[in-house]
Structures are given as C-alpha cells and as structure tokens.
C-alpha positions in Angstrom: -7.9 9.5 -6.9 -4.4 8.5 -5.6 -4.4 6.5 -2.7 -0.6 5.5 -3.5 2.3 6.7 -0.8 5.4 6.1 0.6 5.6 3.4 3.5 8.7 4.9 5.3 9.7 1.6 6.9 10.2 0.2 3.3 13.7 -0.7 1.8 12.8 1.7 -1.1 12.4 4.6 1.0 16.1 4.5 1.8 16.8 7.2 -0.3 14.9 9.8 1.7 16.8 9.9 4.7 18.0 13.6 3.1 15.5 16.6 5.0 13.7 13.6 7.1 11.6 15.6 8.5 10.5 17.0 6.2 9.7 13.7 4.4 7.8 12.6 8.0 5.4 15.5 7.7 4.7 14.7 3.9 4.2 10.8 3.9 2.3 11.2 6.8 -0.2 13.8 5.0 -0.5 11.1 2.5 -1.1 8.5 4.7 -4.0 10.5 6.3 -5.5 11.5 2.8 -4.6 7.9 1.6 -6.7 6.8 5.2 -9.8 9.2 3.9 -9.6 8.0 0.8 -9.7 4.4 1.3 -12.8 4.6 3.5 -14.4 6.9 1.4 -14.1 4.1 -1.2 -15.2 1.6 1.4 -18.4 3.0 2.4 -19.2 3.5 -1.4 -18.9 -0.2 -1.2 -15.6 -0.3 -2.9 -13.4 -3.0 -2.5 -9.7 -1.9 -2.1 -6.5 -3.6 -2.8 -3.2 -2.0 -2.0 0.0 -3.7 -3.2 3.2 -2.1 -2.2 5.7 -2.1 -4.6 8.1 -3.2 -1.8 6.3 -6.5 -2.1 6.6 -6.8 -6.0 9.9 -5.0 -6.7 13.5 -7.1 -7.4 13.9 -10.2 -5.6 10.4 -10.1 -4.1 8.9 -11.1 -7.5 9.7 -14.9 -6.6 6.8 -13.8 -4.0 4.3 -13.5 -7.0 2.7 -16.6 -6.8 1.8 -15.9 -3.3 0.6 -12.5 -3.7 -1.5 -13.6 -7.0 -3.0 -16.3 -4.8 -3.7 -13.9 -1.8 -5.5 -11.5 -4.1 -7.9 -14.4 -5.4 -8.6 -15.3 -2.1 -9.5 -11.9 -1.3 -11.5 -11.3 -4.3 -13.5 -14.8 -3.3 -14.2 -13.4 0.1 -16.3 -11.0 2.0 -13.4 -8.6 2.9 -13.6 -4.7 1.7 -9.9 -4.6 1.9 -6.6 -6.1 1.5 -3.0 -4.7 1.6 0.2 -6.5 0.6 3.9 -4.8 1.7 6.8 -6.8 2.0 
C-alpha cells in the first residue's frame, strides 16, 4: 500500500507551483486515500510511522538524532501513530 504523498506546504514541493491546481486536486486525493489508509492500518492494530522527507532531506539530516530518538520513544509507547515533517 502507499500511504506516501506530497505535503504541499513543504520546501520540496516548490517545484509544483506549474498547473497548481491541478496539483491541489491530486495531493489532496492522496491525502484522503493516504487518510483511509492509515486508519485502515490502525484498526488492524497497525502501528504507523510517517517520516517526511522534508524532515530527513539536506540540512535537516543534523535533525537525525532527534528524529531517531522520537521514533524510539514512539515505538516504547502506547501510541498507534507518529508523523515527523519538518
């Protein structure tokens, strides 16, 4: 399954500023689907992490530590669900 998409306020997404709209109507299918998805997952007792690449990408690597740390946390926890964007 792909729950990966495009988060429109990242830097990343810059580049789709050509046809916007109709970029708006396709990332936010895929956010709706992604939505579905994730609870799907969830009430199958999944556990779902979602790590932008805006958070891991370029400079934002010197945030590794962080993100490796917030991830054990998450895995040590009760929480179905933890998302990490920039």
């Amino acid at each position: 399954m792909d729950v990966f998409g495009i988060n429109m306020n990242a830097t990343y997404s810059s580049g789709l500023k050509h046809d916007l709209d109709f970029w708006k109507k396709k990332i936010g299918r895929n956010h709706d689907n992604d939505k579905i998805i994730i609870e799907k997952l969830i009430s199958l007792n999944w556990r779902v992490c979602i790590i932008w690449e805006c958070a891991i990408k370029d400079s934002k690597i010197k945030n590794l530590p962080n993100i490796i740390t917030s991830i054990g946390e998450w895995l040590n926890s009760q929480e179905n669900r933890l998302e990490i964007s920039s």
